[in-house]
C-alpha positions, 0 to 999 in steps of 0.5 A: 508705105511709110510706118510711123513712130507706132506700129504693128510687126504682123508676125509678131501680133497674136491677135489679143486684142490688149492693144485696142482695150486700152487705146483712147481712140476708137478707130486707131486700132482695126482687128482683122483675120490674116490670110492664115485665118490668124486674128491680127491688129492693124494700126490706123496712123492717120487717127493714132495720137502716139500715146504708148499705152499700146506698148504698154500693154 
C-alpha cells in the first residue's frame, strides 16, 4: 500500500485526537484502538485533501 503526502507513523501516534479536531473533513481521519489496546488515528488518503492543519496540530 502506497502513503501518500500526509500520513500517520502508527508508532509515533498517542491517540489524542488533535488531528481529527481540526481537520475540515469528517471522514479523513478514523480513530481506532491498536492491538496493544493503545488508541491510534489512522489517515483515510482516499478523502484527505492534504491541507497540514494535522501537522500543525
Amino acid at each position: 500500500m502506497s502513503k501518500g503526502r500526509i500520513f500517520t507513523i502508527e508508532e509515533k501516534c498517542t491517540g489524542c485526537n488533535k488531528c481529527i479536531a481540526v481537520c475540515p473533513v469528517d471522514c479523513a481521519n478514523h480513530a481506532y484502538h491498536a492491538a496493544d489496546g493503545s488508541r491510534k488515528v489512522k489517515l483515510d488518503d482516499e478523502y484527505c485533501i492534504h491541507c497540514g492543519a494535522c501537522m500543525e496540530a
